[in-house]
C-alpha positions as CSV (number, residue, x, y, z in Angstrom):
1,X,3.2,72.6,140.7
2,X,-0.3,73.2,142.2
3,X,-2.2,76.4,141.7
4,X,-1.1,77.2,145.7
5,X,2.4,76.8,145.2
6,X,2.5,79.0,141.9
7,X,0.8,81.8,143.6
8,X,3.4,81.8,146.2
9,X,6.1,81.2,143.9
10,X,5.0,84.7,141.7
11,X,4.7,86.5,145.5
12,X,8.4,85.9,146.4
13,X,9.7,87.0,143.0
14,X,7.5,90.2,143.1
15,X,8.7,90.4,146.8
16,X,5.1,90.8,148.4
17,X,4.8,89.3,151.5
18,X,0.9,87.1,152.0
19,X,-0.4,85.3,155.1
20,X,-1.8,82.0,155.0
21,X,-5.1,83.3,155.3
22,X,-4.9,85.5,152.2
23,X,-3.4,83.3,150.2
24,X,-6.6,80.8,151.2
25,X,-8.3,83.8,149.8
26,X,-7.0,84.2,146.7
27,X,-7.4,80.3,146.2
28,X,-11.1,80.6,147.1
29,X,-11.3,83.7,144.9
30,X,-9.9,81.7,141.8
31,X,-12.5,79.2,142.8
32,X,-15.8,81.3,142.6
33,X,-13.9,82.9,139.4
34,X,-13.8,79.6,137.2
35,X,-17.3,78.6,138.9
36,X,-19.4,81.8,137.8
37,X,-17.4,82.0,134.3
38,X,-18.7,79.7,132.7
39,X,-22.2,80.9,133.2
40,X,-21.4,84.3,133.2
41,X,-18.3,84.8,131.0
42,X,-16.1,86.8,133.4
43,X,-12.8,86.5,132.0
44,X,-11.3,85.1,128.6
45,X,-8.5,83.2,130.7
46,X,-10.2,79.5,132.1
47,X,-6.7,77.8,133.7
48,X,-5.9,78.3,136.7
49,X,-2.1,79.3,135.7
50,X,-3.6,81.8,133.4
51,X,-5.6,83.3,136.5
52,X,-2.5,83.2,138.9
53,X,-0.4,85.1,136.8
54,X,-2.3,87.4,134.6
55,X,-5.1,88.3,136.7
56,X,-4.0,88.1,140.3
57,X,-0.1,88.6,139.8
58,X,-0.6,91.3,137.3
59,X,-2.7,93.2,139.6
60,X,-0.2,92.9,142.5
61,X,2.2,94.7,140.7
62,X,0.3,98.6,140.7
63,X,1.7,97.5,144.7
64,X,4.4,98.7,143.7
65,X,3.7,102.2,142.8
66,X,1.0,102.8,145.6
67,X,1.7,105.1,148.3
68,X,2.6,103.6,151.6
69,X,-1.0,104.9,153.5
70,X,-4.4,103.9,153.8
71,X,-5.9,105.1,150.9
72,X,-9.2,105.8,149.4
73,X,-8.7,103.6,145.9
74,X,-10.9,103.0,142.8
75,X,-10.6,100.9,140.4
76,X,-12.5,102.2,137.3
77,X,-13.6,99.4,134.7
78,X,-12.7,96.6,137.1
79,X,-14.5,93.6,135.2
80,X,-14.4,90.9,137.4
81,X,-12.1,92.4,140.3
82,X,-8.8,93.2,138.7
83,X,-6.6,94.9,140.0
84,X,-9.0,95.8,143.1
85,X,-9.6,93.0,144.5
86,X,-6.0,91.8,144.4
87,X,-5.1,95.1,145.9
88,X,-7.6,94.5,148.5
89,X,-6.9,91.3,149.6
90,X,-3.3,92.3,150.1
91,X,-3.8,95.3,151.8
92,X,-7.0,94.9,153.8
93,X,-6.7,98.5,155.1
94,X,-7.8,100.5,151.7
95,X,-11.6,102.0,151.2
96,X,-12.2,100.2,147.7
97,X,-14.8,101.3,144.9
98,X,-14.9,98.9,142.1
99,X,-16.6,100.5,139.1
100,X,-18.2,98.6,136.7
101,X,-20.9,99.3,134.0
102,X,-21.8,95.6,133.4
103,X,-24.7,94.2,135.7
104,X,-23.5,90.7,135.5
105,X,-19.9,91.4,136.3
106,X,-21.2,93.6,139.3
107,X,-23.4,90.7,140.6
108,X,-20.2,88.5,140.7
109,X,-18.7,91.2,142.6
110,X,-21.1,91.8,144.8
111,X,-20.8,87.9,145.7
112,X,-17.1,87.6,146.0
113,X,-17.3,91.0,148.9
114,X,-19.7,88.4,151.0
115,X,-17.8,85.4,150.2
116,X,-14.7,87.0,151.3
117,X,-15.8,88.6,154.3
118,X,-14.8,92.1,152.6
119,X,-15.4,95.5,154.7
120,X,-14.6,98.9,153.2
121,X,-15.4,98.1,149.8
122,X,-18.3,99.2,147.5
123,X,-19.5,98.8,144.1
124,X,-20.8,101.5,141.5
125,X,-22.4,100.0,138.7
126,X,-21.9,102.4,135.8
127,X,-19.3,104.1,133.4
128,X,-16.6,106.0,134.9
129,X,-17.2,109.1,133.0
130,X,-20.9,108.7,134.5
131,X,-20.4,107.8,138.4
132,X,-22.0,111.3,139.2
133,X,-20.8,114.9,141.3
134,X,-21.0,112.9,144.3
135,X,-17.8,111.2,143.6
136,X,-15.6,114.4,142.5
137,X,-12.8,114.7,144.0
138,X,-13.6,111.7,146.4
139,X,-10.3,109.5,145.6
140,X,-6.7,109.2,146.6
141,X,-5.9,107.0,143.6
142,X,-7.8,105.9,140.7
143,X,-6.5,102.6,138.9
144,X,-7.4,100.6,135.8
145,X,-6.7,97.6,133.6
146,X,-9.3,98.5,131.2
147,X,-8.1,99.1,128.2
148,X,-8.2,103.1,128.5
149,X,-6.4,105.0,126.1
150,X,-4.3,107.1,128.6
151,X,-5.5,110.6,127.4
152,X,-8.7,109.3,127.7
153,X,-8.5,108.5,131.4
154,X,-6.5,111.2,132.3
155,X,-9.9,113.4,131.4
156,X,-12.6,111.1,132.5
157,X,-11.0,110.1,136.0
158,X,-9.1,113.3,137.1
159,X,-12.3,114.5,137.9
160,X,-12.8,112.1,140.9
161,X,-9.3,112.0,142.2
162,X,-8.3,114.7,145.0
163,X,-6.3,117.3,145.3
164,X,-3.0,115.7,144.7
165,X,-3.9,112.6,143.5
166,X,-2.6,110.3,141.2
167,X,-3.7,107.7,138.6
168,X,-2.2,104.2,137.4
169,X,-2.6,102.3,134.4
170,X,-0.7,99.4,133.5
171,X,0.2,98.6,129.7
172,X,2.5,96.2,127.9
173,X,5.2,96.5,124.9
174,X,3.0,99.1,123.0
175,X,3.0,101.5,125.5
176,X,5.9,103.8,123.7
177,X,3.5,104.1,120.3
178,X,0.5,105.4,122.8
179,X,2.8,107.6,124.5
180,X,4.2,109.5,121.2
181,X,0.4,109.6,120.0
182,X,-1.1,110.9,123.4
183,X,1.1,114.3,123.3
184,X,2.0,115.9,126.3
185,X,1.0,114.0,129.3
186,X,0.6,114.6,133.1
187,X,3.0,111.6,133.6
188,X,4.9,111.2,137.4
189,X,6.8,108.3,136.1
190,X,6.8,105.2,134.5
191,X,7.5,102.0,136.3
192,X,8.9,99.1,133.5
193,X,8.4,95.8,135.8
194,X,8.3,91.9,135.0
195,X,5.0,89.9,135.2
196,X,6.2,87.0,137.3
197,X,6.6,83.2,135.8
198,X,6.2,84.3,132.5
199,X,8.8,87.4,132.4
200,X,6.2,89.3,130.2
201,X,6.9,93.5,130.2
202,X,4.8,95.5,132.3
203,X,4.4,99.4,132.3
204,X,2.8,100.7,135.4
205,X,2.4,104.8,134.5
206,X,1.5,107.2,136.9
207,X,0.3,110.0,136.4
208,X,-0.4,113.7,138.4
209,X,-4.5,115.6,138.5
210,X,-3.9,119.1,138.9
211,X,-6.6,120.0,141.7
212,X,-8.8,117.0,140.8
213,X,-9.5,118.5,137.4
């Protein structure tokens, strides 16, 4: 099965429609990926069924919990694109902020925005808790495969989220454990979905800022 036809494969069973021309995209995005990695060191995964499905597949699931608008979205911790980029590709019509605190991860993304013909998206290089009073209060929805302890993010992004906002994280099995040790948590629900090809458990939890604080 070429790297094409598995993409499209993991869109039907995750029920995402994708034209043509995004799917090119996404090919050409998986291409620059493996290409600046090996300089640069990007990403731990190197196939390109590794990329498909835990990268851009993963990322296409927090699709499923986004509300159905144009929103303002960040994506705090983004490494090399994910989920944002994703996201973006997908749903062309969403302001994007990819935060990121490494300068060579930031230089890739600054590349893949030209080489994809990106508009609406921007790049803050810098730690989320650091991204300044300039953002407060500035986003619809704040997202994050980092590897955020939820508590954690709950204080360091609610304050950029607006009134009414939400945030999403995505976490495996473990996620019960965290849950028990986090305490009592702003949590709107949980989402359990299945990673695609692989059947691997996903947790998308989303979770409520009270007046962006």
């Amino acid at each position: 099965m070429t790297s094409r036809d598995l993409f499209k494969e993991g869109l039907k069973e995750l029920g995402i429609p994708c034209s043509e021309k995004q799917i090119h995209a996404f090919m050409l995005y998986l291409s620059e990926l493996k290409k600046w990695n090996k300089a640069y060191n990007l990403t731990a995964l190197k196939t390109d069924d590794d990329i498909i499905i835990k990268h851009f597949l993963d990322s296409l699931l927090y699709m499923k919990t986004l509300p159905v608008k144009a929103l303002n979205l960040a994506d705090a911790g983004t490494g090399a694109g994910f989920p944002g980029i994703p996201v973006k590709i997908v749903s062309p019509d969403i302001e994007l902020t990819l935060i990121e605190s490494s300068r060579k991860k930031c230089t890739f993304l600054r590349h893949i925005i030209r080489t994809l013909k990106f508009s609406g998206i921007h790049v803050i290089e810098e730690r989320l808790e650091n991204i300044g009073k300039e953002n407060q209060q500035s986003f619809d929805v704040i997202v994050s495969r980092a590897t955020f302890n939820i508590k954690e993010f709950v204080k360091l992004a609610c304050p950029y989220v607006k009134k009414g906002g939400i945030l999403i994280l995505n976490k495996g099995p473990k996620v019960e454990a965290e849950l028990r040790e986090s305490g009592h948590l702003p949590i709107r629900e949980i989402i359990k979905l299945q990673l695609p090809v692989i059947n691997a458990v996903r947790n998308l939890i989303v979770l409520e800022c009270y007046n962006g604080a």
